[in-house]
Structures are given as structure tokens and as C-alpha cells.
ROMAR-223600 format. One record per residue (C-alpha): residue number from 0; x, z, y; residue in one letter. Coordinates in pm, 1 decimal, padded with zeros to 6 digits. Each point is the difference from the previous one (the first is absolute). Layout:
% residues N
{num = NUM | X = X | Z = Z | Y = Y | residu = A}
...
//
This chain:
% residues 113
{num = 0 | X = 00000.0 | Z = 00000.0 | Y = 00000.0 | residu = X}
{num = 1 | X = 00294.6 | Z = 00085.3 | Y = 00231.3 | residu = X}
{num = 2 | X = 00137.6 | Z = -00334.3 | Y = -00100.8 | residu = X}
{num = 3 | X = -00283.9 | Z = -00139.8 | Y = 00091.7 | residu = X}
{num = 4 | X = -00041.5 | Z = 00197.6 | Y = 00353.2 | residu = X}
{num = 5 | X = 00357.5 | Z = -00118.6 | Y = 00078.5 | residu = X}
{num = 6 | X = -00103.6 | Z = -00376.8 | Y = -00075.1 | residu = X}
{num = 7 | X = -00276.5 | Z = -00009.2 | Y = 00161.1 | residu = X}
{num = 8 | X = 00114.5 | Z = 00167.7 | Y = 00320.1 | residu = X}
{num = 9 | X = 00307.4 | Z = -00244.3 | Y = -00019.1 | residu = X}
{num = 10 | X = -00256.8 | Z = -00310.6 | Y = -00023.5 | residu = X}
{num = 11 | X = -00184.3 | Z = 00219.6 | Y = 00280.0 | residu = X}
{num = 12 | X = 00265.0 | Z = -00029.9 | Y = 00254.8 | residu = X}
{num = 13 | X = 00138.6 | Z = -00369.7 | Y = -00085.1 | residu = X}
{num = 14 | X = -00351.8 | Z = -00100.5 | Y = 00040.3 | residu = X}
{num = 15 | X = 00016.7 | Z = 00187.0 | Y = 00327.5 | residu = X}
{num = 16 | X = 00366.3 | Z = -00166.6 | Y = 00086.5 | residu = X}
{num = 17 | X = -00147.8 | Z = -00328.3 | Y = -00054.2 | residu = X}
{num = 18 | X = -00358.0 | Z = 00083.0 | Y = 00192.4 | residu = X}
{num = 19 | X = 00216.9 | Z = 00089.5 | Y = 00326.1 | residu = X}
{num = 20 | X = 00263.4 | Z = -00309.3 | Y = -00063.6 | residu = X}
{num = 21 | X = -00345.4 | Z = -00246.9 | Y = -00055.4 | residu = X}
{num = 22 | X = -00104.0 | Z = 00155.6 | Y = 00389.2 | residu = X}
{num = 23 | X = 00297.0 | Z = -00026.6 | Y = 00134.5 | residu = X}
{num = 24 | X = -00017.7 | Z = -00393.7 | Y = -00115.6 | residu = X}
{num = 25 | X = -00351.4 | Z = -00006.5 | Y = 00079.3 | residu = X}
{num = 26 | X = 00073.7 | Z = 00092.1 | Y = 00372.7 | residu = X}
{num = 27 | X = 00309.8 | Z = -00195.4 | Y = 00037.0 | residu = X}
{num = 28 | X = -00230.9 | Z = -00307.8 | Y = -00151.6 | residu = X}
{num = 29 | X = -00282.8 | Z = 00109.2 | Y = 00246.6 | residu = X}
{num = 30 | X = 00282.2 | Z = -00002.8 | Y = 00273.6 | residu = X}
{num = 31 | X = 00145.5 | Z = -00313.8 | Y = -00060.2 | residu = X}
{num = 32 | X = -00345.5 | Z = -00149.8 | Y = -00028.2 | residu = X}
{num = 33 | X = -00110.5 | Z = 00094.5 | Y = 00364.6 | residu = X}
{num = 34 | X = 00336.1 | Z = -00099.6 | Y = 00119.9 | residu = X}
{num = 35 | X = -00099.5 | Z = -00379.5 | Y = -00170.9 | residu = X}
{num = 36 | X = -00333.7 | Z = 00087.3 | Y = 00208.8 | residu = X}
{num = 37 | X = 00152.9 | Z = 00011.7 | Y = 00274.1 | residu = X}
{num = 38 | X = 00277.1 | Z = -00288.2 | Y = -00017.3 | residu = X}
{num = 39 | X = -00291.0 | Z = -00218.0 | Y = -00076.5 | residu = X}
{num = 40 | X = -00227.4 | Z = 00111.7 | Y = 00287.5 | residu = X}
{num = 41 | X = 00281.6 | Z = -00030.4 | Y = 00255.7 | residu = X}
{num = 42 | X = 00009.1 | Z = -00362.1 | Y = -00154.3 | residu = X}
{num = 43 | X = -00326.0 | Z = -00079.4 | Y = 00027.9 | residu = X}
{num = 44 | X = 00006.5 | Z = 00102.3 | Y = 00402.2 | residu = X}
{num = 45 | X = 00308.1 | Z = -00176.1 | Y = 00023.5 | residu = X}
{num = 46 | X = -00153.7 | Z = -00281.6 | Y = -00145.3 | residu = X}
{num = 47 | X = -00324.0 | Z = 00006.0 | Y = 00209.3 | residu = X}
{num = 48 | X = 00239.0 | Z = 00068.8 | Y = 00304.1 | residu = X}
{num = 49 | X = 00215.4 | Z = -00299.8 | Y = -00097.7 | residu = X}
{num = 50 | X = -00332.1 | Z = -00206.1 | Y = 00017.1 | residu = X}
{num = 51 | X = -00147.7 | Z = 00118.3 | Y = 00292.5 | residu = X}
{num = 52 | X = 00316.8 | Z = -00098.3 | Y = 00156.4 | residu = X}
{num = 53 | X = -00004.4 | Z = -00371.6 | Y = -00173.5 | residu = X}
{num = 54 | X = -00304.8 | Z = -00054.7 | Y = 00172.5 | residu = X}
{num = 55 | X = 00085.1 | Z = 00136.7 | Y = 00290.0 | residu = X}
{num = 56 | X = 00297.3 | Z = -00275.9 | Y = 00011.3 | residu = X}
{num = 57 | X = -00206.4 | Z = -00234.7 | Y = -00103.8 | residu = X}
{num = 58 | X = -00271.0 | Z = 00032.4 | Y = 00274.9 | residu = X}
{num = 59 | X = 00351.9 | Z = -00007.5 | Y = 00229.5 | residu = X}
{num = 60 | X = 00099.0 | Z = -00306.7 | Y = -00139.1 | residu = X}
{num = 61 | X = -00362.8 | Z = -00175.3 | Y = 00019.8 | residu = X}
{num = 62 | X = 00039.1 | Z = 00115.8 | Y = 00403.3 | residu = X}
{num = 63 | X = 00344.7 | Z = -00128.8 | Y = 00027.2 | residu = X}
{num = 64 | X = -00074.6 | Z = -00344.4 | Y = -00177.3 | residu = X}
{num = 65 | X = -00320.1 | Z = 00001.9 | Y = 00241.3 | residu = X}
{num = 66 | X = 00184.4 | Z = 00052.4 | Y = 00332.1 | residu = X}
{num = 67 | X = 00253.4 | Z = -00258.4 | Y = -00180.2 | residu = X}
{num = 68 | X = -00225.7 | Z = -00284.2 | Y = 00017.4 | residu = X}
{num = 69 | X = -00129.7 | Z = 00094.7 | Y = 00307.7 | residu = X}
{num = 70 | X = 00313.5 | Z = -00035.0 | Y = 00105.6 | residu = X}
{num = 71 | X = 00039.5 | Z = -00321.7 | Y = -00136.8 | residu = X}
{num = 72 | X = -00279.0 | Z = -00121.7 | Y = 00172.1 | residu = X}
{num = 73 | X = 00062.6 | Z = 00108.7 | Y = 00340.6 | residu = X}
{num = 74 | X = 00393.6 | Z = -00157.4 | Y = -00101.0 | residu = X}
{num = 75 | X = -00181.1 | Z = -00324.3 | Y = -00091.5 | residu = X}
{num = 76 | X = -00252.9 | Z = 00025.5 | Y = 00341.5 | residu = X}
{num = 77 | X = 00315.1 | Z = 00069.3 | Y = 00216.2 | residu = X}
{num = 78 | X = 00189.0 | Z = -00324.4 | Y = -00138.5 | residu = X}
{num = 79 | X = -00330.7 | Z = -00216.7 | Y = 00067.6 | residu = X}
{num = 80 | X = -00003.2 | Z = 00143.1 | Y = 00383.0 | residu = X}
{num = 81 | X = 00409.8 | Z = -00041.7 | Y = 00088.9 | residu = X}
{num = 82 | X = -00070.6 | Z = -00386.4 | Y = -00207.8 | residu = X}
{num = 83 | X = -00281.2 | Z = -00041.5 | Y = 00238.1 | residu = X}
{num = 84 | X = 00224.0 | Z = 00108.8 | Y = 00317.6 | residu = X}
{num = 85 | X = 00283.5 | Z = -00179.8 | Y = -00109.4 | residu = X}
{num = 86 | X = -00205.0 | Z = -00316.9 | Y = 00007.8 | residu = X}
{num = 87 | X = -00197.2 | Z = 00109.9 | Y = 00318.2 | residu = X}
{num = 88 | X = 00356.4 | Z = -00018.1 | Y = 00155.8 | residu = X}
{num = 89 | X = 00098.9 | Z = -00265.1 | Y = -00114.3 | residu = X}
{num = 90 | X = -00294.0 | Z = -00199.5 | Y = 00126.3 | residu = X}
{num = 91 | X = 00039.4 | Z = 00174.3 | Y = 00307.3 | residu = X}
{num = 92 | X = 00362.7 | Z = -00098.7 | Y = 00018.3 | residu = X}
{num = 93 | X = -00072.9 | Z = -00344.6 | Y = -00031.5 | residu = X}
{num = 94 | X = -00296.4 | Z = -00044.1 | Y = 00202.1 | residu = X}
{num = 95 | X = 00270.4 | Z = 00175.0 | Y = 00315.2 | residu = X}
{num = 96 | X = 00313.1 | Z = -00232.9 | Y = -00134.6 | residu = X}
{num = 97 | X = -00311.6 | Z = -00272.2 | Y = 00056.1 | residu = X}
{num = 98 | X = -00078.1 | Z = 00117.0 | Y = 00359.4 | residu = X}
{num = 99 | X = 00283.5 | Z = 00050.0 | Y = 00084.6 | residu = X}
{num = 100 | X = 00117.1 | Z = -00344.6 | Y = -00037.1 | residu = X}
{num = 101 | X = -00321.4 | Z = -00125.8 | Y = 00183.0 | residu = X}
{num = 102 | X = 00134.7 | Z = 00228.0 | Y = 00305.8 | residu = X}
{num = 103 | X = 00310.2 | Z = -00100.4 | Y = -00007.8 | residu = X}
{num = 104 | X = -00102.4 | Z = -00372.5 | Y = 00032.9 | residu = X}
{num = 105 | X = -00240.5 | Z = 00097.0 | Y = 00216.7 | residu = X}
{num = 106 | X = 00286.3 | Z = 00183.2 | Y = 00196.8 | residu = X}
{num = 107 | X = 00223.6 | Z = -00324.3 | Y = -00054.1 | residu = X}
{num = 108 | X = -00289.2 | Z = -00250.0 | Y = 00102.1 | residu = X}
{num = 109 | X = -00072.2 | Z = 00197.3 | Y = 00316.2 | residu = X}
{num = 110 | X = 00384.9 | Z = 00028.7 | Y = 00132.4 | residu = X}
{num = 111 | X = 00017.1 | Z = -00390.7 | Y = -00086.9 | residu = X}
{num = 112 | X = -00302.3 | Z = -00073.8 | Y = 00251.8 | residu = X}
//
């Protein structure tokens, strides 16, 4: 019976040993676990930052390419106008080289008379 007794109490407190190392796992386990929890919650607002800022840059780009046409346009508008002077002055030119000439033989004529 004392045999017994002894056995059993030995059983008793290895069955205790292993209880408290199977806790001691069981919270490092329920540790590590939240710390997973966490990495991956931190990545999924990282993530939803990340997007938030993609279309934030995207909306930025859609401006930029917006403002870069307009500027195209007005580019394009500008050209026509300085063409259109150019030629303006040139017409102008002529039509004074032309009076010009008709003065001076006028001027010519009239010293001749």
C-alpha cells in the first residue's frame, strides 16, 4: 500500500509538473498568438492607409493631367494668336513698304514739277 502511496503521489506531482509546463506553453502560445493579432492588424491599417494614399495620388494625378491639357490648350491658343500677329504684321509691313513707295513718288513727282 505504501508502495502504492509513493507511486501514486510520484504520478501525482509529474502530472502536476507537466499541468504547470502545458500553462506555461499555453500562455506563451496565447502570447505569441495576439502578438500575430497584432502584426496582422497593423497590416491591415497599413494596407488601408497605403490605399487611401493611392487614391489620393491618383485623384492628384487626374488634376495634374487636367491642368496639363489645359495647358496644352491655352499653349496651342497662344501659337494661333502670335501666327495671327505675325501675319497681321506682315500685311501691315507691306501695305507701309507699299505707301511708302507711292509717297515717295509722289514726293519725287512733286519736286520734278
Amino acid at each position: 500500500m505504501s508502495n502504492y502511496q509513493t507511486g501514486q503521489a510520484s504520478a501525482l506531482e509529474a502530472a502536476k509538473t507537466d499541468l504547470e509546463r502545458a500553462r506555461r506553453s499555453e500562455l506563451e502560445l496565447q502570447n505569441q498568438m495576439t502578438e500575430v493579432q497584432e502584426k496582422i492588424e497593423e497590416g491591415r491599417r497599413r494596407a488601408k492607409e497605403l490605399s487611401e494614399e493611392i487614391s489620393a495620388l491618383k485623384e492628384q494625378q487626374m488634376e495634374l493631367t487636367e491642368k496639363r491639357k489645359d495647358s496644352w490648350r491655352e499653349d496651342t491658343k497662344l501659337d494661333s494668336l502670335v501666327k495671327r500677329a505675325s501675319d497681321e504684321l506682315r500685311t501691315a509691313e507691306r501695305a507701309l513698304a507699299g505707301m511708302m513707295d507711292k509717297v515717295c513718288c509722289l514726293c519725287i513727282d512733286s519736286t520734278h514739277i
